[in-house]
Every structure is written in structure tokens, then in C-alpha cells.
C-alpha positions in Angstrom: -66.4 11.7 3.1 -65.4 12.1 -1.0 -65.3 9.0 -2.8 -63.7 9.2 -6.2 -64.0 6.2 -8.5 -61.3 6.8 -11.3 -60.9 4.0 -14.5 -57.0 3.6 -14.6 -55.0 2.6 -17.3 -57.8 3.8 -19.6 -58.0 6.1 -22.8 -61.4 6.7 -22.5 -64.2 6.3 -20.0 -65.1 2.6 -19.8 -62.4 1.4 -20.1 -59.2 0.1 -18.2 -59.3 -1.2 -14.2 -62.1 1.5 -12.4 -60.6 1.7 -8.6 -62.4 3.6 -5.5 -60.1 6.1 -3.7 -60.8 8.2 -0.7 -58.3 10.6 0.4 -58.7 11.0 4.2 -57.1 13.7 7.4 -57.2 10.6 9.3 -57.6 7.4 9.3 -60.8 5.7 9.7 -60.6 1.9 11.3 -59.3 -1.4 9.6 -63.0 -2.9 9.5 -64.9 0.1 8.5 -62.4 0.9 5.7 -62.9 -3.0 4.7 -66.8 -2.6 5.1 -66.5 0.6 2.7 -64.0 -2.1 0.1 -67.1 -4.3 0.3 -69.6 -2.2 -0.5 -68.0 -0.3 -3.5 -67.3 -4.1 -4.7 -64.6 -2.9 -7.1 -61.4 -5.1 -7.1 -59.7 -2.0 -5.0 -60.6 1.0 -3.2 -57.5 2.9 -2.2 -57.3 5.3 1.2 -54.4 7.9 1.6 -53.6 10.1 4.2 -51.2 12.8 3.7 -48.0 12.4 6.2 -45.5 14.9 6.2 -44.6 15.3 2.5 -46.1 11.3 1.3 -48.5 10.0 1.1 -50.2 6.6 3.6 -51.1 4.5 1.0 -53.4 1.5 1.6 -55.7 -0.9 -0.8 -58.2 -3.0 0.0 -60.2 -5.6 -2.5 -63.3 -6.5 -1.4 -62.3 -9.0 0.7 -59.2 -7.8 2.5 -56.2 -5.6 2.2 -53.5 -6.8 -0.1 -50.0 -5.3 0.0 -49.1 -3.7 -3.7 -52.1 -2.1 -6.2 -50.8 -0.7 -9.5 -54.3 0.5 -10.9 -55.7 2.2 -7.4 -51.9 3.7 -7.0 -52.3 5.4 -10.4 -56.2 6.5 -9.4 -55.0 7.6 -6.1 -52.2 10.0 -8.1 -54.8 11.2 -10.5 -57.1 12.3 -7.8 -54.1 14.1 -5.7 -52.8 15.7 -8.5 -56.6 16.7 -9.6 -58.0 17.6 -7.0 -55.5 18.5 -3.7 -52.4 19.3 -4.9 -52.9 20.5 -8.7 -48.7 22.0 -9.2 -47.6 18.5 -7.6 -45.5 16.4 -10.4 -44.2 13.6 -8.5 -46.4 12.0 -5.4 -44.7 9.5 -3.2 -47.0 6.7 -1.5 -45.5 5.0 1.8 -47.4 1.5 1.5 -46.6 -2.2 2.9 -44.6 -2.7 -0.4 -42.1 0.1 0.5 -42.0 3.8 -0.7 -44.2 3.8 -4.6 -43.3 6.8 -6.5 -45.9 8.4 -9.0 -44.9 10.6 -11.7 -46.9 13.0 -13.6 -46.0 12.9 -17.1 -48.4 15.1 -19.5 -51.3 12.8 -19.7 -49.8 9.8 -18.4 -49.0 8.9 -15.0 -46.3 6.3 -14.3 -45.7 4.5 -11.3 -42.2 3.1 -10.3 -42.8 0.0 -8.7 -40.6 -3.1 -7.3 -39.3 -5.3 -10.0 -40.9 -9.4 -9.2 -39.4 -11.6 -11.3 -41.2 -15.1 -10.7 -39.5 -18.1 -10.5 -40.2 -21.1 -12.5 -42.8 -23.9 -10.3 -44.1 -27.0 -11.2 -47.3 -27.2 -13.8 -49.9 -29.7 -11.6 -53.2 -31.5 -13.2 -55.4 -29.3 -10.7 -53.9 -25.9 -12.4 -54.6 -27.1 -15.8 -58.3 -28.2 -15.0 -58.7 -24.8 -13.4 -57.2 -22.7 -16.0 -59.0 -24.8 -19.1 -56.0 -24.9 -21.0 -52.4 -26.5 -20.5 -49.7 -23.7 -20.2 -46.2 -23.9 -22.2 -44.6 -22.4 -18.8 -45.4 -22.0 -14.8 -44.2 -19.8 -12.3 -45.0 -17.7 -9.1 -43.9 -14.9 -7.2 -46.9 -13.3 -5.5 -49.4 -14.8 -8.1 -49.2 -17.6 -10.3 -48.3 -17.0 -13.7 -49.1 -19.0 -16.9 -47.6 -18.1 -20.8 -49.8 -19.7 -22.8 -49.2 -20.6 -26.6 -50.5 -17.7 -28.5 -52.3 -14.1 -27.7 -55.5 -15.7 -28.7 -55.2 -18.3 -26.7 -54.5 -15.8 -23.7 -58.2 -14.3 -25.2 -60.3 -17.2 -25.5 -59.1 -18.6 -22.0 -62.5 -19.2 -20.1 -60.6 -20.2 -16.5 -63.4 -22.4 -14.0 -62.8 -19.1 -10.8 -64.7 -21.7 -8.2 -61.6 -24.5 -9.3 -59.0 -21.4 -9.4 -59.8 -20.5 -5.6 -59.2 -23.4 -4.8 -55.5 -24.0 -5.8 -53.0 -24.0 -3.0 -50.5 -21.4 -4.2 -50.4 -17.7 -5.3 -53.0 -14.9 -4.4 -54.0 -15.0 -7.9 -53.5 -16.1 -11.8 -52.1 -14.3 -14.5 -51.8 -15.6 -17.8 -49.6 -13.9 -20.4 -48.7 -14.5 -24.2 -46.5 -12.7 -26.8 -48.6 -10.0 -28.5 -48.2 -9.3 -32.4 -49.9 -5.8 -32.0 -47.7 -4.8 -28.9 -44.9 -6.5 -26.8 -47.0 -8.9 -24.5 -50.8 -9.8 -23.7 -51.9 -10.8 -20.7 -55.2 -11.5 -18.1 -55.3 -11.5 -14.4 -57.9 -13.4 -12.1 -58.5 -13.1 -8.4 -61.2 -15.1 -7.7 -59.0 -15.5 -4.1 -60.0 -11.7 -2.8 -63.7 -12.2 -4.2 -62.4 -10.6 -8.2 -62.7 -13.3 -10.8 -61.6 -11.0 -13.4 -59.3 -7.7 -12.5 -59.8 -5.9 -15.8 -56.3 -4.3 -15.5 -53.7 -5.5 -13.2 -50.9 -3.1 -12.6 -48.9 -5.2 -9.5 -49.2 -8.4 -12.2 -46.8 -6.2 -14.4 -44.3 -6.4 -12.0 -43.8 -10.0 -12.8 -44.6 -9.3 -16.4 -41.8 -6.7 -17.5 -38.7 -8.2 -15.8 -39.9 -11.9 -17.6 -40.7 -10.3 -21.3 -37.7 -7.8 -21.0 -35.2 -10.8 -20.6 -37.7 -12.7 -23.0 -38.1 -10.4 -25.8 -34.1 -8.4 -25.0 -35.8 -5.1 -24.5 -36.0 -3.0 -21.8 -39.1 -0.8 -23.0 -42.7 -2.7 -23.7 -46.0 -1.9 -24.4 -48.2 -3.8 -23.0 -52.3 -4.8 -23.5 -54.6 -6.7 -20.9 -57.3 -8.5 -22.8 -60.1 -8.5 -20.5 -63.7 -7.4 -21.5 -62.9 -3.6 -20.9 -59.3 -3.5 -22.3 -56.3 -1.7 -20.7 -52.9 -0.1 -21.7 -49.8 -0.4 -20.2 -46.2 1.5 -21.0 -43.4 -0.2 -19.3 -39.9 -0.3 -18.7 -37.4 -2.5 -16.8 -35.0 -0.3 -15.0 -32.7 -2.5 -12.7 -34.7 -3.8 -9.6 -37.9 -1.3 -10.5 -40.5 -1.4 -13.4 -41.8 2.0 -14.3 -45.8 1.5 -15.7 -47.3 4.2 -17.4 -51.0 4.6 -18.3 -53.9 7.3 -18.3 -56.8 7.9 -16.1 -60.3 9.1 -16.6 -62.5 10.0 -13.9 -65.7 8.2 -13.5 -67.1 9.7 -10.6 -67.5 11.7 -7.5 -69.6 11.1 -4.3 -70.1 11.7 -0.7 -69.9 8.0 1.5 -72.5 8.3 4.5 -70.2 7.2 7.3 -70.0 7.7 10.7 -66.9 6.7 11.7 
């Protein structure tokens, strides 16, 4: 079976969130497709199957399947577009966050995804222990989200992942800052679903635009995650949708010894 392994969100190779994608005529079972997950150990692997004129669109970390991916959704699109359907211009994904819509836009590809807006929640002692640094503000939607002080403080955060897997709410953490080079910064962790550090989280965005759009008064923001390999986001609010733009390189292409 092909296995692609594309860096999304990335200008150049190395960079952004890498994510495994295998494009499929049917589909395999729920614990082999969680077995393959495992053994790529990248924070996603994505599996499609092409129904009618969508796509099946399904992502699982490591450690189980989750319901909404940004990077693997934008891999998945790069590898469609690339390599199965080379006219197509817009790819729709049916997933278990409704219908995702991918658009191909020169070099970029942008995903139009549900808008999250989190909802203020009360800072404890056992989030601030974890995180290593007291935020100015708490919410949750899906994931906990911190704003911290200051973009460098969003940098230098060095979060204990044993203490954060151990909080009681939210799949994972985000933490999030105003950014003097671009709109906002921001890191995501899921130590949760066995991925301390996502390098570049695309669902986390969906929190991310709605809260700096009505923060900052702008509907349009460019957006940087800080982790080690770096990422580059290009968002927009657009009523209950975020649109999130970014580029893909390809890493990789292989041949998975299965027997399903």
C-alpha cells in the first residue's frame, strides 16, 4: 500500500507539521489502521477513500483517532491533487467534524474548517505547575488554551508533558501570545494522544482565529507556531468557518508491508 509522508504548513522541507497519509480503494480495519498510526509515530497519519465525488477522511495520532486534523487534511489534499487527481482544484473530505473543504490556490492550499471559539474556564494551581508559567487568560473548547504575556514567553515555555497528561480537561494545550512579526504566536502540546509537541497544529487554529480576529479587529491574520521546526499559517475568519492556508512539501514515498 503507498504511504506518503508530506511536511504541511511548511516552505521548505524540514519544516512545518510532517503527517502520514495513505489513500486507500477500501478501507482497511479500525485496529490495523491504528497499528499503522503507531508505527509511523507521527502525531497523524490520515487515510481517505474516495466516495462518490469526496473524499472519507479519517486521522489517527498514535494513540487513537481524533475527530478534526488541520495539518494531515492539508497533506491529504497535497497528495490528491499530486498524485490522483492532478486538474482537481477543490477536494471535499467527509470526516467526524462534518464536510472539510480544501482549496487549491497556486502554491498554497487552504482548508475551510469549523470556526471554535473557546470559552473562558477557570485558571487551577495544577495547570500552572504543568504549563511552568502562570497564563494572563484560560479557556477551552476541544483543547485548553493559554495567552500568555508576551511571544517570547509563548517561546521559552518548557511545559512538564507527564504533569500536562495528567490535567482533567481538554485533549490538549495550546498556548498563544500576540506576535510583533505577524498577528499571533502560538504552541500546541498533546502529550494526551502520546505527542508532546505537535510542531504545527492546524485544528488549534480554529480556536485561534475566531479569539485574535475579535482580539486584534481583523478578520485576516497571519499566523506563526514556534515549535522547534516552525510553521506558517494564513487565516481568515469568515462567519462560523476559519479558512487556513499554508504550503506543503513532500518528504516521502513508500510501500507499507500489510496484509490486511
Amino acid at each position: 500500500m503507498k504511504y506518503y509522508v508530506v511536511d504541511a504548513f511548511a516552505e521548505k522541507l524540514f519544516e512545518g507539521n510532517p503527517a502520514g497519509v495513505c489513500i486507500m480503494e477500501n478501507w482497511l480495519s479500525d485496529d490495523l489502521m491504528q497499528n499503522i498510526a503507531a508505527e509511523n509515530n507521527l502525531s497523524e497519519t490520515a487515510f481517505a477513500v474516495k466516495e462518490g465525488d469526496s473524499y472519507r477522511l479519517r486521522w489517527f495520532t498514535p494513540a487513537e483517532e481524533i475527530d478534526l486534523c488541520g495539518h494531515a487534511t492539508l497533506a491529504t489534499a497535497y497528495v490528491v491533487a499530486n498524485y490522483y487527481e492532478r486538474d482537481a482544484e477543490r477536494l471535499t473530505f467527509q470526516t467526524m467534524s462534518g464536510e472539510l473543504a480544501v482549496k487549491k490556490k497556486g502554491d498554497l492550499y487552504e482548508l475551510d474548517f469549523p470556526s471554535r471559539m473557546p470559552e473562558e474556564f477557570p485558571l487551577t494551581e495544577q495547570m500552572v505547575e504543568a504549563l511552568g508559567v502562570t497564563p494572563v487568560e484560560t479557556y477551552v473548547s476541544r483543547d485548553l488554551m493559554f495567552v500568555l504575556e508576551s511571544e517570547e514567553a509563548v517561546q521559552n515555555a518548557a511545559p512538564n508533558f507527564s504533569q500536562l497528561k495528567e490535567l482533567p480537561d481538554g485533549v490538549g494545550v495550546s498556548i498563544t501570545a500576540k506576535s510583533e512579526k505577524y498577528d499571533f504566536a502560538s504552541r500546541s502540546f498533546f502529550p494526551k494522544l502520546n505527542v508532546n509537541e505537535d510542531p504545527v497544529c492546524g485544528s488549534a487554529h480554529c480556536n485561534f482565529i475566531p479569539f485574535w480576529a475579535n482580539r486584534l479587529g481583523k478578520h485576516e491574520l497571519t499566523a506563526r507556531q514556534l515549535s522547534k521546526r516552525g510553521g506558517t499559517l494564513y487565516c481568515k475568519l469568515e462567519g462560523d468557518r476559519v479558512k487556513i492556508a499554508g504550503k506543503a512539501v513532500l518528504y516521502s514515498i513508500a510501500d507499507l508491508q500489510i496484509n490486511p
